[in-house]
N, C-alpha and C positions, 0 to 999 in steps of 0.2 A: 578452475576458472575464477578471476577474480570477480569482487561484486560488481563494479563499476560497467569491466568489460561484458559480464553477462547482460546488465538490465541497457547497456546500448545498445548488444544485440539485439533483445527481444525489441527494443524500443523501434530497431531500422525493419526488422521483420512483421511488426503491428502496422505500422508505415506503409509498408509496402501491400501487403494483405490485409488493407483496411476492410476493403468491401467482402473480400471469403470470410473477414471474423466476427461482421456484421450480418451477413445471412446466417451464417451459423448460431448465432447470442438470438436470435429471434424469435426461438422457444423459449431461451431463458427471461428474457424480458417478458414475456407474455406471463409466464407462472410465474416470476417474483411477482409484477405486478397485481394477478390475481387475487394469490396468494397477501400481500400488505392490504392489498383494497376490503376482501373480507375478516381479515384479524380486527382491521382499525375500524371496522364496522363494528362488528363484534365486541371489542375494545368499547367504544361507544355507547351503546345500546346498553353494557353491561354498565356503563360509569351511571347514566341516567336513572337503570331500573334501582340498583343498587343506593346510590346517594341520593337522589330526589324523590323516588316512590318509594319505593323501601330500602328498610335498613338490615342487613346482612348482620351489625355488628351488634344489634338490638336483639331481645326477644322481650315478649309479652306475656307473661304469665296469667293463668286465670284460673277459677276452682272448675276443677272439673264436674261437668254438670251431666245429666242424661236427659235426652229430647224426646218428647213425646208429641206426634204432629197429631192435632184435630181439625180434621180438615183444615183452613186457612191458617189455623191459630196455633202455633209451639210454644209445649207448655214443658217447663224446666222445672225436674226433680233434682235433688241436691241445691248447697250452700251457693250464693253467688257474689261471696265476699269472703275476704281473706284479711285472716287477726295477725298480729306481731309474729305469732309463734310459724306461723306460715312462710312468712318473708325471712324470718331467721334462719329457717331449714334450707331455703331458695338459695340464699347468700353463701350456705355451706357447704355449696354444691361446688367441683373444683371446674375451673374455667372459668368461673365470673368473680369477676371483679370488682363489680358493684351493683344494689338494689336500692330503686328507687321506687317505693310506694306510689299509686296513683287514686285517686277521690274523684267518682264522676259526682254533678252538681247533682242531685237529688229534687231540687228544687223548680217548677215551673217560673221562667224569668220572662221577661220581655227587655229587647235590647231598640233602645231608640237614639238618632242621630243621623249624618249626614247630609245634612243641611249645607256646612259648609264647604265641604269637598265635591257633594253629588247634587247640587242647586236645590234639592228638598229632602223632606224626613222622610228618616224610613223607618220601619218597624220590623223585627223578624223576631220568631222564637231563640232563645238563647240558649245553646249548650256548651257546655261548660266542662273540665275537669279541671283537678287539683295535682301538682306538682311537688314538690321540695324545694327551694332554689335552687340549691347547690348543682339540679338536676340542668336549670336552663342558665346559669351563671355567667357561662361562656358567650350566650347569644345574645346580652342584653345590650343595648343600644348606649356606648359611651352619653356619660350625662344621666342616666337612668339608674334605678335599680329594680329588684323584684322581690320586694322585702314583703312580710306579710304585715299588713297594714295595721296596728292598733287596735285593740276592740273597743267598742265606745259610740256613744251615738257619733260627736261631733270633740274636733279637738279646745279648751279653753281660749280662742284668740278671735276675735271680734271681727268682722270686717261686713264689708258692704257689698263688693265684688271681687273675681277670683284674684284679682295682683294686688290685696290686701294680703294675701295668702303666702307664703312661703311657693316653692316651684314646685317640688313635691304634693298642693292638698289646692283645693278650691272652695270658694264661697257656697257655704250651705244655708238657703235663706228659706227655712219654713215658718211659716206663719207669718211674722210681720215681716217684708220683703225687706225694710229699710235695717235689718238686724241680724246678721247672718254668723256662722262662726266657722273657722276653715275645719276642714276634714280632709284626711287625705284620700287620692286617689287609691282606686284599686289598681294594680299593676299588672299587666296580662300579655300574656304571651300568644302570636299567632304565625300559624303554619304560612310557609311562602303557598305553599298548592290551592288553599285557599283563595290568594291572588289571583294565584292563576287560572282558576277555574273563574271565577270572576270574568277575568280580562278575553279568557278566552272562548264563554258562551255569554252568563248572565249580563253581559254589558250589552246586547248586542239586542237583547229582548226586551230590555226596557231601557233601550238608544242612551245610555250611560255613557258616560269619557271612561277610557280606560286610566286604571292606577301605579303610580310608580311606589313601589314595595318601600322603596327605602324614605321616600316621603310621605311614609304614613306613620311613619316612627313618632310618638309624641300625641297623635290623634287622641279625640275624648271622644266616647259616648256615654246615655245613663241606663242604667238596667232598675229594673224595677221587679222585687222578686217578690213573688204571691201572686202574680198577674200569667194571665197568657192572652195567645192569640188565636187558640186552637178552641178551646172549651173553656169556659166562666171558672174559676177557682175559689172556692167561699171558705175555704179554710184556712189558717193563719193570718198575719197584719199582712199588710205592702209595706216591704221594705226596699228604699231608693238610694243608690249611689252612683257615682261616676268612676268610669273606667278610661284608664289610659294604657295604650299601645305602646309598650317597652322596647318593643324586638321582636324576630322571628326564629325560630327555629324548629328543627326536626322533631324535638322531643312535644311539638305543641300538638292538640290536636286535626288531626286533617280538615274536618269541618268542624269548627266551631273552636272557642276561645280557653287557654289556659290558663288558670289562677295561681296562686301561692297554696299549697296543700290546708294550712291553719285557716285559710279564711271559707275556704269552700268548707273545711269540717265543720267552721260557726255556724256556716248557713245552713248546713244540713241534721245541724241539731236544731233548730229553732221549727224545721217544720215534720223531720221524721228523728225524734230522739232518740230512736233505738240504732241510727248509723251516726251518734256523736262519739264513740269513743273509737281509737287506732282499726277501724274495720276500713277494707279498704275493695274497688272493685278491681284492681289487678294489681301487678307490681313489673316495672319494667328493667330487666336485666341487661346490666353494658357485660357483653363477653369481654374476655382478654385475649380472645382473636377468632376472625370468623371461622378459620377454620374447627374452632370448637364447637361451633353450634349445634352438629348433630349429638354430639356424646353430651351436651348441657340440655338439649334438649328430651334424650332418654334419659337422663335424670331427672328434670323437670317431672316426666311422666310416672318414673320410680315414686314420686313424694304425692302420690293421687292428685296431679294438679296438670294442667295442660299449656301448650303455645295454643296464645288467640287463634293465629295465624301463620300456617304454613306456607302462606304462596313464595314470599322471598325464595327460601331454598327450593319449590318447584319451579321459578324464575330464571333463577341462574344457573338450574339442571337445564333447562331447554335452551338458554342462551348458548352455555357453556357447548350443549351436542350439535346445534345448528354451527354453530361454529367451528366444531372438529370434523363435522361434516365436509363443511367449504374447506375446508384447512385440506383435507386428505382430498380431493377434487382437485385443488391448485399443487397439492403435490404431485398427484398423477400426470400433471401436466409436465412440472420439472423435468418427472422422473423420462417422458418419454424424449422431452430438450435435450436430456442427458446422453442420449442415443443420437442424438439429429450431434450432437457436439461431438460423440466416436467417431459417427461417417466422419464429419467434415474433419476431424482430425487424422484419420485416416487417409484421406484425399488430400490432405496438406504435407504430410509426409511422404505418403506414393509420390507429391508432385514436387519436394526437397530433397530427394535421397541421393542425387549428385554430390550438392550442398553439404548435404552428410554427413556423406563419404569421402568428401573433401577434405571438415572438419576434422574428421578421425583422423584421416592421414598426415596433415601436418600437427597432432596431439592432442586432439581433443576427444579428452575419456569418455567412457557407457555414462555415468553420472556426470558430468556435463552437461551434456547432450541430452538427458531426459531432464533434469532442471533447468535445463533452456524450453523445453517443453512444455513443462507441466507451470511454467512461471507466466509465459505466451498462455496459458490458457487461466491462470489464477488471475491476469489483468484483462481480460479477457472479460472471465464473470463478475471482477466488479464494476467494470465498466458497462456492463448488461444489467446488472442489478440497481445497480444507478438509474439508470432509465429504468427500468420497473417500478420503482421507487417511486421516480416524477411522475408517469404517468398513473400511477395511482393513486397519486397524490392532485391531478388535474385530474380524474374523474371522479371524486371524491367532490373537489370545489365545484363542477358540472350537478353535481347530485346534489348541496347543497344548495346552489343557487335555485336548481330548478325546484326543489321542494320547496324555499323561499316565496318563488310566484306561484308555485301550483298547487300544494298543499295548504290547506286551511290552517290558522292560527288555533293550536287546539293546548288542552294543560299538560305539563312537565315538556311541551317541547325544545330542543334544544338550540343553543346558535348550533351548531354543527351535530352531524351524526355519527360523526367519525371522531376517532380519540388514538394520537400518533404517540407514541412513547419510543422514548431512545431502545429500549429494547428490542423492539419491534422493527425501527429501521437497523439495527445492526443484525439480527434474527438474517432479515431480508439481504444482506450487503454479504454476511458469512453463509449463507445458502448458495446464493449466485460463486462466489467462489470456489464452497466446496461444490457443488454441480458441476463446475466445468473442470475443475482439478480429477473428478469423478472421472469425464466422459473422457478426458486427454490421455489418463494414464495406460490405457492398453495400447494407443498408437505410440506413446511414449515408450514404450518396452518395445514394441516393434523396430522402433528406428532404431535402438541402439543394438539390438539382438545379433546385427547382418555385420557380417566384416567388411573392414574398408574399400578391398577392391569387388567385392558383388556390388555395393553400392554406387563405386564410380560407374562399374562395365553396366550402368540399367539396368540389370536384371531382376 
């Protein structure tokens, strides 16, 4: 049979038996759509934990320590800082790609500003680590950079106020105000989560405007280090600078701010000299692909050195089985569509076998005749899976809108909870197909099995 004349047939026979192949698809719609509704959850869920909370394609390394609890207080036996020779064995582990040393600030700071974004000053403890550039390079805010800044009190160049200054440094005016010399800013890197936790309690407690991330790019505050807020500090000078907000990125710390690594190890020779040379408190590892994490992370373990933090991979173990859960649930559903698609393909033939037996008789062959079949059931399920598609794709926008007005603004949440990938709807479009090519083919071998005249004479 030619192609033309075949898909006319099937086309005057869908025609005709609209509504028997729409009660029939009525299982399959149900489980494709299930089925997409919980992947692209899933999908979702997984995009969020993985890129915004944690990093799958990161690990954190750190000296393995032993904990000893007293009652309220753990107290850590072994080293909790890691030298060159550490980082260099880390790096020569296979699967990573690159190490990136990290410096927590050692030093008690006070961070003060916001006056001109949040209508008064604020003051909070400062914590801080240390970086490489090269580590946050990609995240800095065009027009910026994250260079480690000079060492030196103040740079040779006079001025009175900050646009005396170059764009890079600001008016440093101590002692006679009328006399100032520019210095440049520190440059510092902060976590978007940080915003977000911000926007989505701390605003709200002390009736704050919420922040736009990307208009805080460029912001200044001053730290003042030898200072605190928590208990008096009598040891070491106060030493005062001004910091400015380059950018955001993943590699910053979650709470609290990221330096250029050479300026935190200045600051932290100046009040504990025994952590000024390459000692470092972790070193953070980019894989060369998630999938290596577990075997870089028995390494890691091999070199007596530990991951900070395991939760990532017990993250995306649980996302990953709630999700083959629902997955093997929507397929149960299919599978039993797939039976409800034999009846009615069975009752569609029992109720054609004139038809036939007609066909056969004026020359239409066994293969014919079951790919006329099995073709009525293959447009069939994508026209089923189509709609499963849609309608999972309109409870999905139902569940996001209603989470909109009914769930509270909280951190990392997403505009959508759902995450569609081409994949995903073709998965769904070649499921529905094969499902119903599945359910057609035994009524398909039945119609052609019978000779011509049993099928004319009814029997």
């Amino acid at each position: 049979m030619r192609v033309g004349r075949l898909l006319e047939s099937v086309g005057r026979d869908l025609r005709l038996g609209w509504r028997h192949f729409a009660l029939a698809s009525v299982g399959i719609v149900l489980g494709i759509a299930t089925l997409t509704f919980f992947l692209a959850l899933g999908n979702g869920v997984r995009r969020v934990v993985e890129g915004d909370i944690l990093r799958l394609d990161y690990l954190e390394v750190v000296p393995k320590r032993l904990h000893l609890d007293l009652w309220a207080v753990r107290l850590g036996v072994g080293p909790d800082l890691l030298d060159d020779e550490a980082v260099h064995r880390v790096a020569a582990l296979p699967g990573v790609d690159a190490v990136y040393p990290k410096m927590e600030l050692a030093v008690p700071a006070v961070l003060s500003g916001g006056a001109s974004l949040l209508g008064q000053e604020f003051q909070v403890e400062l914590v801080a680590d240390g970086v490489e550039p090269a580590r946050v390079a990609a995240d800095v805010a065009p027009g910026f950079d994250f260079r480690d800044p000079p060492p030196g009190e103040a740079a040779p160049v006079a001025c009175q106020q900050d646009r005396d200054c170059p764009r890079s440094a600001y008016c440093e005016r101590s002692g006679d105000p009328a006399h100032g010399r520019c210095r440049d800013y520190v440059p510092v890197i902060a976590s978007r989560n940080l915003v977000e936790l911000y926007n989505g309690s701390l605003r709200r407690v002390y009736g704050l405007p919420r922040l736009n991330p990307d208009g805080l790019v460029g912001a200044t505050a001053e730290a003042t280090y030898g200072a605190s807020i928590v208990r008096p500090v009598a040891e070491g000078p106060l030493i005062r600078e001004r910091l400015r907000l380059v950018g955001f990125s993943d590699a910053a710390m979650p709470i609290g701010l990221t330096m250029p690594l050479g300026h935190v190890r200045r600051l932290n020779a100046v009040y504990r000299p025994e952590e000024a040379g390459p000692r470092y408190s972790s070193v953070i590892v980019r894989l060369a692909s998630k999938r290596v994490a577990a075997r870089v992370a028995e390494g890691i373990q091999g070199l007596g050195l530990e991951v900070a933090d395991r939760a990532a991979e017990r993250v995306a173990f649980v996302i990953a089985a709630i999700t083959a859960v629902l997955a093997l649930l929507s397929g149960a559903i299919v599978a039993v569509a797939v039976v409800h698609v034999m009846h009615a393909f069975f009752t569609l033939v029992l109720a054609r076998q004139r038809e036939i037996g007609l066909m056969r008789a004026v020359g239409g062959s066994r293969n014919d005749l079951r790919l006329m079949v099995l073709v009525e059931a293959a447009a069939m399920g994508l026209v089923a899976a189509a709609a499963g598609v849609a309608l999972a794709g309109a409870a999905a926008w139902l569940c996001d809108r209603a989470a909109g007005h009914l769930v509270p603004d909280f951190p990392y949440r997403p505009e959508s909870f759902f995450a569609w990938e081409p994949w995903l709807l073709a998965l769904a479009l070649a499921l529905g197909v094969v499902a119903c090519v599945l359910g057609a083919a035994a009524p398909a071998a039945r119609a052609v099995k019978r000779d011509a005249a049993e099928l004319l004479s009814g029997r």
